[in-house]
VOVEX-202702 format. One record per residue (C-alpha): residue number from 1; chain; x, y, z. Coordinates in steps of 0.1 Angstrom, whole numbers. Layout:
BEGIN
atom n NUM | chain A | xx X | yy Y | zz Z
...
end
This chain:
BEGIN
atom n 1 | chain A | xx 502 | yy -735 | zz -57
atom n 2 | chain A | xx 486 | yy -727 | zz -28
atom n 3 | chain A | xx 472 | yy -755 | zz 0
atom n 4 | chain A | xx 438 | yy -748 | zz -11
atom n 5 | chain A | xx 443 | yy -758 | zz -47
atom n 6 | chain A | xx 464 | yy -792 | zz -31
atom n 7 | chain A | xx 433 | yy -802 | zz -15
atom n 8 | chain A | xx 407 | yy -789 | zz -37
atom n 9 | chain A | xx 408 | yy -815 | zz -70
atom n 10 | chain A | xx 372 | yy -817 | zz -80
atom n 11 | chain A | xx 335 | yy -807 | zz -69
atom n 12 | chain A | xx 330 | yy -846 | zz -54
atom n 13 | chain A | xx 361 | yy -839 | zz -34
atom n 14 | chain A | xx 347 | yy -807 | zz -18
atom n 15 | chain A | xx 314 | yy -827 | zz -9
atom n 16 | chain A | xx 330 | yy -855 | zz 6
atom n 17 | chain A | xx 356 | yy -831 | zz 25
atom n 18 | chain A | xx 329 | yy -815 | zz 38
atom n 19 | chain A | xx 309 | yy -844 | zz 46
atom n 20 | chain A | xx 334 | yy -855 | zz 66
atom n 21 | chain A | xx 332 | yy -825 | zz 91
atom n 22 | chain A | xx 297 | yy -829 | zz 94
atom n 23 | chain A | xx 284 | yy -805 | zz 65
atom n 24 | chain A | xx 259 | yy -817 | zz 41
atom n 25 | chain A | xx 268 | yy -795 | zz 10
atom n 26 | chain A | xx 249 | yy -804 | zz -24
atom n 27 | chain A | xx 260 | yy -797 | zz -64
atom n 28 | chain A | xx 252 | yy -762 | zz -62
atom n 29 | chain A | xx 276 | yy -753 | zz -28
atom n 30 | chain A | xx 297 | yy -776 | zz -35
atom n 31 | chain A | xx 300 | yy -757 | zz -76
atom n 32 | chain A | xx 302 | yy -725 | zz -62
atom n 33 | chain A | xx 334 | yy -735 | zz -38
atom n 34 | chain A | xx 351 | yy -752 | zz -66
atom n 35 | chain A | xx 349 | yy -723 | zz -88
atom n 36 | chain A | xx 360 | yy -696 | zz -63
atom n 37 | chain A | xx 389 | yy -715 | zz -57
atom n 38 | chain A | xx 398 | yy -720 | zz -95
atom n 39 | chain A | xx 392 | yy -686 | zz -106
atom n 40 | chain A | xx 400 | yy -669 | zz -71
atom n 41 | chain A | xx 373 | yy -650 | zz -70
atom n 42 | chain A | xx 348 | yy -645 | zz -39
atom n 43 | chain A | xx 316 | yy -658 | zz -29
atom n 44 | chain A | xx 288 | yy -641 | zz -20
atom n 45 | chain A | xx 267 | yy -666 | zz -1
atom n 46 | chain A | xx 225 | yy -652 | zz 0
atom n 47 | chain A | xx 196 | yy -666 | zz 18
atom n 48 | chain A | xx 176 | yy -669 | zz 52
atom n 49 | chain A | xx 193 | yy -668 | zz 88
atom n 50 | chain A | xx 201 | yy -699 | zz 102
atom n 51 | chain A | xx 207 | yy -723 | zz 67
atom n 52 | chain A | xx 243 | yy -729 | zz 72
atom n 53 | chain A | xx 260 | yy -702 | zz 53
atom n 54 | chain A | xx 281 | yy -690 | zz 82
atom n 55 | chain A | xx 289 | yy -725 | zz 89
atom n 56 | chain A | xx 303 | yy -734 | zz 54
atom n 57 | chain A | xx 327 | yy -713 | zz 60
atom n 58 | chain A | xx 338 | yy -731 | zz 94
atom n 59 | chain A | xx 335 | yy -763 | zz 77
atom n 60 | chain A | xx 354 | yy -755 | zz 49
atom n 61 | chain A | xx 383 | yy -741 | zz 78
atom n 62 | chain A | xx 380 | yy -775 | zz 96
atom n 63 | chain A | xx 387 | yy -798 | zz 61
atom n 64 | chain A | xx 413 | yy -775 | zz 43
atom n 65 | chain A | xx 429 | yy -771 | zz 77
atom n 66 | chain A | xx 436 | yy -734 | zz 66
atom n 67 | chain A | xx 423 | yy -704 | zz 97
atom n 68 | chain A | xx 392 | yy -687 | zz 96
atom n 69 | chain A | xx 388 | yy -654 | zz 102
atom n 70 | chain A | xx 362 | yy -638 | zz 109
atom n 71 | chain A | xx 346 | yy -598 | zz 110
atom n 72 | chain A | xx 313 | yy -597 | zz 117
atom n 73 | chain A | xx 298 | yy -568 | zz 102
atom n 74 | chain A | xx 275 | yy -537 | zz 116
atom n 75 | chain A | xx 264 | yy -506 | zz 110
atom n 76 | chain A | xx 291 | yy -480 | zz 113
atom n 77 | chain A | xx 318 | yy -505 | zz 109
atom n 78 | chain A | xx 351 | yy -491 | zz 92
atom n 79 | chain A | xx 386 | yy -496 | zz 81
atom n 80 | chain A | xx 400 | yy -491 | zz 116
atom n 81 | chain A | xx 382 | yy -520 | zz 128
atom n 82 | chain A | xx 382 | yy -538 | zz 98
atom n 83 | chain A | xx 415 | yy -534 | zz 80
atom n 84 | chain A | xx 444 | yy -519 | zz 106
atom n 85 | chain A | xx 446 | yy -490 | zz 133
atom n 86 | chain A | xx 477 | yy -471 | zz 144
atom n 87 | chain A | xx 493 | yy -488 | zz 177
atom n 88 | chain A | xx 493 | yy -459 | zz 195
atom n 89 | chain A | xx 504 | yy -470 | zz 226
atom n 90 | chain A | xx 535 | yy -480 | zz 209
atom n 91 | chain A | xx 536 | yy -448 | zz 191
atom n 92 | chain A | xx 536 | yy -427 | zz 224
atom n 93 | chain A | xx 559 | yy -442 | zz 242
atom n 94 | chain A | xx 581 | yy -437 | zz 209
atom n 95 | chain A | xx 576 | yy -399 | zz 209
atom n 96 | chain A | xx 590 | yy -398 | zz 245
atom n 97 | chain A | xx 617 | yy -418 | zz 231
atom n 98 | chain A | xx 623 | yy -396 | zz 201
atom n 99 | chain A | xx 624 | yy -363 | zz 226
atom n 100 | chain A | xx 652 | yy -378 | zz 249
atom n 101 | chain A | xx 673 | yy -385 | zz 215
atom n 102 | chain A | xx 659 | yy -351 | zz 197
atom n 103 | chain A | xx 690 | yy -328 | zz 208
atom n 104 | chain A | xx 718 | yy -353 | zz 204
atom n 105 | chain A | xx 701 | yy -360 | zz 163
atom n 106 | chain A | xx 703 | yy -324 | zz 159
atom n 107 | chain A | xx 735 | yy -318 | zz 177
atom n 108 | chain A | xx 753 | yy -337 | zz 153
atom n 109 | chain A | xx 736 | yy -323 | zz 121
atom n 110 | chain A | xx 762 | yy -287 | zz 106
atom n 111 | chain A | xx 731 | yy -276 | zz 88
atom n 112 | chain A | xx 695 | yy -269 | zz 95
atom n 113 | chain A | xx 685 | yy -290 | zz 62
atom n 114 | chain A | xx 702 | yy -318 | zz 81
atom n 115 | chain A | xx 687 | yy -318 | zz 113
atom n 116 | chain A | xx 652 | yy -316 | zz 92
atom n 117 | chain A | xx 663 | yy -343 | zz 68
atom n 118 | chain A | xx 671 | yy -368 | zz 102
atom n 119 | chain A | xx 633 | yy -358 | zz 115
atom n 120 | chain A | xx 617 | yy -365 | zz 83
atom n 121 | chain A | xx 631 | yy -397 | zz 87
atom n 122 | chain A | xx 618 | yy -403 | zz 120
atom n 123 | chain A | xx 581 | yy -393 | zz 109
atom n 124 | chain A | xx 585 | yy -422 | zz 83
atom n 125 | chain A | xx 598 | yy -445 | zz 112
atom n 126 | chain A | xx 565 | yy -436 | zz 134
atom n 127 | chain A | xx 542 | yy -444 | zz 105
atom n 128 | chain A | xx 557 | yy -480 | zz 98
atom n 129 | chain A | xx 546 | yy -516 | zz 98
atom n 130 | chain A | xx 567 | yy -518 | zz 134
atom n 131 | chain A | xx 530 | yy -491 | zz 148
atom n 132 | chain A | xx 508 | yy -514 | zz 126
atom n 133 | chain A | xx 480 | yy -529 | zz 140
atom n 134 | chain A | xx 466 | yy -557 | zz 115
atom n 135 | chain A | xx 426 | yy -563 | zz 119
atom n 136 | chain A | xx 408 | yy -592 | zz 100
atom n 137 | chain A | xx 411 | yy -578 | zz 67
atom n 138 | chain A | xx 447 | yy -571 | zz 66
atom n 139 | chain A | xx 452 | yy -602 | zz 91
atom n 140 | chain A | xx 436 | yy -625 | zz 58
atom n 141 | chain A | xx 460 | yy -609 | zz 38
atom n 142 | chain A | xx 490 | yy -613 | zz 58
atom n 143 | chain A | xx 481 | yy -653 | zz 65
atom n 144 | chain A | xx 517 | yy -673 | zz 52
atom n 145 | chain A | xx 495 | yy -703 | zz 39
atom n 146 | chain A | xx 461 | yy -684 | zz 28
atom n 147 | chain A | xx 432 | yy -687 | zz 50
atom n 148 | chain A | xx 393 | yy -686 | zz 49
atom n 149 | chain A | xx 381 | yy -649 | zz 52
atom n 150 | chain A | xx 346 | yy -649 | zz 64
atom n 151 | chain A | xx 329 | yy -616 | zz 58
atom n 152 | chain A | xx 300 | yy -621 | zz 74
atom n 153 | chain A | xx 262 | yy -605 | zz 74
atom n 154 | chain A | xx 275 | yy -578 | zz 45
atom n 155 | chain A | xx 240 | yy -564 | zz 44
atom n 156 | chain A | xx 243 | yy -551 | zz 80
atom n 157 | chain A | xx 275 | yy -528 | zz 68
atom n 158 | chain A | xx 268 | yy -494 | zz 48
atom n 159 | chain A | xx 275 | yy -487 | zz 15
atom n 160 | chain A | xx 309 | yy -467 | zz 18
atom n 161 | chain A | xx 321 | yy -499 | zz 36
atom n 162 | chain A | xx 311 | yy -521 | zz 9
atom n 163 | chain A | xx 329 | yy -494 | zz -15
atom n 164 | chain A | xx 361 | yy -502 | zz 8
atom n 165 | chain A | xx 359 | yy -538 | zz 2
atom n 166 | chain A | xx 360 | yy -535 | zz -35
atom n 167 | chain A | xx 400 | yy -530 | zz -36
atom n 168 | chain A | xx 404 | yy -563 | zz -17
atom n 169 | chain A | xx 373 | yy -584 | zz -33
atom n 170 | chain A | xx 392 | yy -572 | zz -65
atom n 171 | chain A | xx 430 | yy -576 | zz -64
atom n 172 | chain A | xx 434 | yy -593 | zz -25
atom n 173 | chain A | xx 453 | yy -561 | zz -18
atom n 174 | chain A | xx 447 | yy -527 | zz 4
atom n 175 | chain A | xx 460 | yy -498 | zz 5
atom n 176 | chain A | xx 475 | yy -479 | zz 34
atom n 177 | chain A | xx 486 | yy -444 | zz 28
atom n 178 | chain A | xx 515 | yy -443 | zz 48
atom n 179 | chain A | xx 529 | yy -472 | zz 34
atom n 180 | chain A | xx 515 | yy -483 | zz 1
atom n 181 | chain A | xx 501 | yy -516 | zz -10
atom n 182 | chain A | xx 499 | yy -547 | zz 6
atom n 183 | chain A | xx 490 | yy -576 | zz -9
atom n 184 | chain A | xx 479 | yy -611 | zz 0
atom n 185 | chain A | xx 510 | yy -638 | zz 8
atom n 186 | chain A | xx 485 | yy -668 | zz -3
atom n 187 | chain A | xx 449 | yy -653 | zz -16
atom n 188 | chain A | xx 424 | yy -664 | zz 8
atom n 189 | chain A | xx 393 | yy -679 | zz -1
atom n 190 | chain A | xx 367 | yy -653 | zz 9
atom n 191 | chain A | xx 329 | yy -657 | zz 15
atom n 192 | chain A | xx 308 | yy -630 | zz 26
atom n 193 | chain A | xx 269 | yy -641 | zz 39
atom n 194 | chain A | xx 237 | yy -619 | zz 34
atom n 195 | chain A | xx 207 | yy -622 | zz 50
atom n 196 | chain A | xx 191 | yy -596 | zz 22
atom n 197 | chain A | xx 180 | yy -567 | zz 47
atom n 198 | chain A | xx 192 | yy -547 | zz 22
atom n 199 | chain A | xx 201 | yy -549 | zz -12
atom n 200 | chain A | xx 240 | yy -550 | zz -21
atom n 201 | chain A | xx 256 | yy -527 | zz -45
atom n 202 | chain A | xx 262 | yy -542 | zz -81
atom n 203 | chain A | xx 299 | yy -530 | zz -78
atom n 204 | chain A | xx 301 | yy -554 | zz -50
atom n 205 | chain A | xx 284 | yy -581 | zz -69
atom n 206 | chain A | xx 301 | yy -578 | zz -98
atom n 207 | chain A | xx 333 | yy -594 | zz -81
atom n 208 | chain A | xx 319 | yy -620 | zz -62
atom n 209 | chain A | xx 298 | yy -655 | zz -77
atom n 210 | chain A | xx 264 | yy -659 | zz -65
atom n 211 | chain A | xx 254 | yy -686 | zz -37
atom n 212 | chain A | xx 220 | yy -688 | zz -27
atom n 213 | chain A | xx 210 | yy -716 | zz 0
atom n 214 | chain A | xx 174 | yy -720 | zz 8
atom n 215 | chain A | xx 156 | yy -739 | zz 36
atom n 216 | chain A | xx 162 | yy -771 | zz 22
atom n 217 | chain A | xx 138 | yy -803 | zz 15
atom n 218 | chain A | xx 129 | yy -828 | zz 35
atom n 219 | chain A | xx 157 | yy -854 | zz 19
atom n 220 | chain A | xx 186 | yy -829 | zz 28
atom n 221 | chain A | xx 171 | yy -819 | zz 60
atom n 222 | chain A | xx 173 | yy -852 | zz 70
atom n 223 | chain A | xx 210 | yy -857 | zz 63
atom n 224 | chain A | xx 218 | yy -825 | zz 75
atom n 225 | chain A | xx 200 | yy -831 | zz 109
atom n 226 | chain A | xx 214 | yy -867 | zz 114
atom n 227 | chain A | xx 248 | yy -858 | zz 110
atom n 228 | chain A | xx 247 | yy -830 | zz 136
atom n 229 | chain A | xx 227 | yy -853 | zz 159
atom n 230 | chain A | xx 240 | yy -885 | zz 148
atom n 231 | chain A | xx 222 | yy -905 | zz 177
atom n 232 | chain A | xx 188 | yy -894 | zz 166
atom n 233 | chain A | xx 169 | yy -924 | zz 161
atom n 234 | chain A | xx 156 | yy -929 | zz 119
atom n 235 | chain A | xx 118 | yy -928 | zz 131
atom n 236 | chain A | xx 119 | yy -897 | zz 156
atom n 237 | chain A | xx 147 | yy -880 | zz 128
atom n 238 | chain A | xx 118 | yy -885 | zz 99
atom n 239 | chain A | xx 91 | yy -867 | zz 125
atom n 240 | chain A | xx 109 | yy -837 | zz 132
atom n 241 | chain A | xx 116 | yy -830 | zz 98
atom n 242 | chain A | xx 81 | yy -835 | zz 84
atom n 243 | chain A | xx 70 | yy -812 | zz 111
atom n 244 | chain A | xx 94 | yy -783 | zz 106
atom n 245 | chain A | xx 91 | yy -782 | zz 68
atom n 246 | chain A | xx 48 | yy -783 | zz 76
atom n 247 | chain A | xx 59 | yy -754 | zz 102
atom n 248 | chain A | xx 73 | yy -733 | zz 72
atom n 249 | chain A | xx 45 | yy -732 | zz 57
atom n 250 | chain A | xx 23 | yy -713 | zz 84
atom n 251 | chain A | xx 19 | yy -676 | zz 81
atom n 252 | chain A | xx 51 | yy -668 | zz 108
atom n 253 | chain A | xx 74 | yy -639 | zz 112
atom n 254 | chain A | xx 100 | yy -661 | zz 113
atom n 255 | chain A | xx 103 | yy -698 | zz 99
atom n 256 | chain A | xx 124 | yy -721 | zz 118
atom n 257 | chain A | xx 161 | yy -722 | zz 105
atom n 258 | chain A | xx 180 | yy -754 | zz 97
atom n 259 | chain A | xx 203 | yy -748 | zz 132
atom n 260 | chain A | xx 167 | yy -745 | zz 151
atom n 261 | chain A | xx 159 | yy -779 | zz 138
atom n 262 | chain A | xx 190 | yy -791 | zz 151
atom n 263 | chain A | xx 187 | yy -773 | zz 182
atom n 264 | chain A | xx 154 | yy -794 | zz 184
atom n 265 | chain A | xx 164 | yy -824 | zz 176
atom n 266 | chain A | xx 190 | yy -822 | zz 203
atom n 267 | chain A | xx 162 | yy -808 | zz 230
atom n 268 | chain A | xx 139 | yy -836 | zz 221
atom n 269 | chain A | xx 168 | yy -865 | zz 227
atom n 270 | chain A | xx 174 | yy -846 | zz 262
atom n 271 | chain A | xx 140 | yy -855 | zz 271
atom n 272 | chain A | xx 143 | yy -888 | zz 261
atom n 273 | chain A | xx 116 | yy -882 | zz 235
atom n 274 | chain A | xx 111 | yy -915 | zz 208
atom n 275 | chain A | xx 76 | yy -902 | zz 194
atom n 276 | chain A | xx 68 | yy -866 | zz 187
atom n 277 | chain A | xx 33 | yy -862 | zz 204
atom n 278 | chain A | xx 12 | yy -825 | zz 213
atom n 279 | chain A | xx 20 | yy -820 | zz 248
atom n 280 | chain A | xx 61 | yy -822 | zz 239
atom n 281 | chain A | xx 56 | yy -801 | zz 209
atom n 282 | chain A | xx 39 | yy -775 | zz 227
atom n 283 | chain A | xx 64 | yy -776 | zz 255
atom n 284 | chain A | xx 95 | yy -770 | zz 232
atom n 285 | chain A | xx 82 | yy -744 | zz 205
atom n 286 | chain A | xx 104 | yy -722 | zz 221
atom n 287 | chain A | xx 131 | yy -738 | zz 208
atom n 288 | chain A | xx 120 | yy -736 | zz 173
atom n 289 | chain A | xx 99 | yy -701 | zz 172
atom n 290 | chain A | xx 113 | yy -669 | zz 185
atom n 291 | chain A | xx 83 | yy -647 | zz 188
atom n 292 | chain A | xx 49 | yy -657 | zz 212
atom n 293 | chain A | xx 29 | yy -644 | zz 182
atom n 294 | chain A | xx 46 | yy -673 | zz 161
atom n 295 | chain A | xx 43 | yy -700 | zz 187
atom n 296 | chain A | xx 3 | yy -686 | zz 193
atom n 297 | chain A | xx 0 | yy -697 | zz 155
atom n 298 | chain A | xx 18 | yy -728 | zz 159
atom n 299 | chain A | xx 1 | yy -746 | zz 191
atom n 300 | chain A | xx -32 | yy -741 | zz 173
atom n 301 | chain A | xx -20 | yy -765 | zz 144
atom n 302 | chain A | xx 5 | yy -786 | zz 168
atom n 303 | chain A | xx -19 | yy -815 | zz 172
atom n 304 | chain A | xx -27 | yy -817 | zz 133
atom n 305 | chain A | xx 16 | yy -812 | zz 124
atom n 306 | chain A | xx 22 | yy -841 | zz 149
atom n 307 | chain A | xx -1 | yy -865 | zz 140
atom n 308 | chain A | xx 6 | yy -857 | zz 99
atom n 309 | chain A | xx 45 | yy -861 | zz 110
atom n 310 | chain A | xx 35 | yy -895 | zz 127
atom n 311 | chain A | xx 18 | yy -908 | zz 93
atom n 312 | chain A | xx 50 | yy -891 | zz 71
atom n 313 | chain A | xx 75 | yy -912 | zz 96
atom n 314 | chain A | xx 52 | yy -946 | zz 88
atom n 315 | chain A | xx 49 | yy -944 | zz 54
atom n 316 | chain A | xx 83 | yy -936 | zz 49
end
C-alpha cells in the first residue's frame, strides 16, 4: 500500500489535509481526489485560469508529503522533453572510449562472427538505462514512494502529444524502444489542468475523471481569501469579495481569477487600506484586470461596486 492510500482514509480527511496547507477544497474536489486515489485513475482538472487548479496539486504535495512534479505543457512539446532523451554527452565520450578498446575486443575474437557478436553487445550497452536521461514523465514513474505528477495546461499541447500520454494515463508505464517497458515503482497520483482553449480528445478523457472548478461564491471566496491572507481584517475581507464577484459580472475579456483576489487583498493591506473607497479601487485595478480595455469598463462602475461592497460588508 502505497503512502498515498496511508494518508488518504476518507473525503473529510482530504478536506481537512488540505485545509491545513491553506487550500479551501469543497465536496466536489475533495470527491474527485478520493476517488483517483481509490481507483488510480487520473484527474482531469477543467475550468478558468487562476481558480486554484494548478495549486491543488501543490497542496496536495505539501499534505501527502509526496514530490511534485511538474511539465508545463506547449505547443510542439514531445517525448524528448517530456518522457527521456539520450545523454549524449555521456554517449560520446563512450564512443571514444569504445574505439581505444575496438582492436584489443577484436583481437581476441578467432572468428569474424565473434568480433561482430562482442559489438552487438556494445550497441546494446550505448542504448542503456546507464545514457538515459529521465524527464518528468519517466521521473513520476521512476519516484520510490509515488509522487504527484502535475500535467499541467493539456490544452496548450497538440493532439499527437495527448495520443503519447494515453500509454501512461492508462497503465502508469511507457515504452522506450531500446529497452522495453517501464513501469511506475509507486503510481503517482496524476492531475492534468485545462483551461479549455481547445477541446481534448475523448481518448484522453476516457481515462481520466472529470474536475471542473469554477469562480466560486462569495462564502468560499471568502474562506479561500482569508486563509491566504489570514491578517485581512472580517470587514475589509467581506468588501473585496462583494466587489470582485459584482466585477465578474461586467462585460470583460477577462474576469478576475481567485489568485487576483488574493493578489488584491494583499496590495490593499500594503497600503494600509481598512475601507474599500473609489480613489483606492481605481488606483489598484491593475492588480485585478489585465487589459486597459477591461479596467476603462471597470472605473466607470468603481464608485457604484464600492459603495454596493460597503452596504454587502454592513449587512453581513
Amino acid at each position: 500500500m502505497s503512502n498515498t492510500q496511508n494518508h488518504i482514509q476518507s473525503i473529510q480527511d482530504i478536506e481537512n489535509g488540505l485545509a491545513n496547507t491553506g487550500y479551501i477544497s469543497n465536496t466536489q474536489i475533495s470527491t474527485a481526489v478520493f476517488i483517483a486515489q481509490q481507483l488510480q485513475k487520473p484527474i482531469l482538472v477543467e475550468g478558468p485560469a487562476g481558480v486554484g487548479k494548478t495549486e491543488l496539486a501543490k497542496s496536495l504535495s505539501t499534505w501527502l508529503h509526496k514530490p511534485l512534479i511538474r511539465m508545463q505543457c506547449y505547443e510542439g512539446l514531445d517525448e524528448s522533453k517530456a518522457l527521456y532523451e539520450w545523454k549524449y554527452g555521456k554517449q560520446l565520450l563512450y564512443t571514444q572510449i569504445l574505439k581505444d578498446k575496438i582492436g584489443s575486443v577484436i583481437s581476441e575474437s578467432d572468428s569474424l562472427n565473434g568480433a561482430l557478436e562482442k559489438l552487438h553487445n556494445f550497441g546494446d550497452i550505448f542504448f542503456s538505462r546507464n545514457f538515459l536521461e529521465p524527464r518528468p514523465l519517466l521521473q513520476a514513474l521512476e519516484q520510490p514512494e509515488g509522487c504527484i505528477l502535475l500535467i499541467d495546461e493539456i490544452d496548450k499541447s497538440d493532439q499527437e502529444f495527448e495520443a503519447f500520454l494515453l500509454e501512461i494515463l492508462s497503465d502508469y508505464q511507457v515504452s522506450v524502444p531500446e529497452i522495453g517497458k517501464i513501469s511506475a515503482i509507486v503510481p503517482p497520483l496524476v492531475l492534468l489542468t485545462s483551461n479549455s482553449t481547445r477541446d481534448l480528445g475523448d481518448a484522453l478523457k476516457r481515462r481520466c475523471l472529470h474536475l471542473h472548478i469554477g469562480f466560486p461564491d462569495e462564502r468560499l471566496e471568502e474562506k479561500i481569501i482569508n486563509s491566504r491572507v489570514p491578517d485581512i481584517n472580517k470587514k475589509l475581507l467581506k468588501q473585496i469579495v462583494s466587489f470582485v464577484q459584482q466585477l465578474r459580472s461586467l462585460d470583460l475579456k477577462k474576469v478576475p481569477s481567485v489568485s487576483e483576489t488574493i493578489d488584491w487583498a494583499k496590495v490593499l493591506i500594503l497600503f494600509h487600506t481598512s475601507i474599500l473607497d473609489t480613489d483606492t479601487v481605481n488606483e489598484t485595478l491593475n492588480v485585478l484586470l489585465k487589459f486597459e480595455s477591461d479596467i476603462e469598463t471597470a472605473r466607470k462602475q468603481t464608485h457604484t461596486l464600492t459603495q454596493q461592497s460597503q452596504r454587502a460588508s454592513e449587512i453581513s
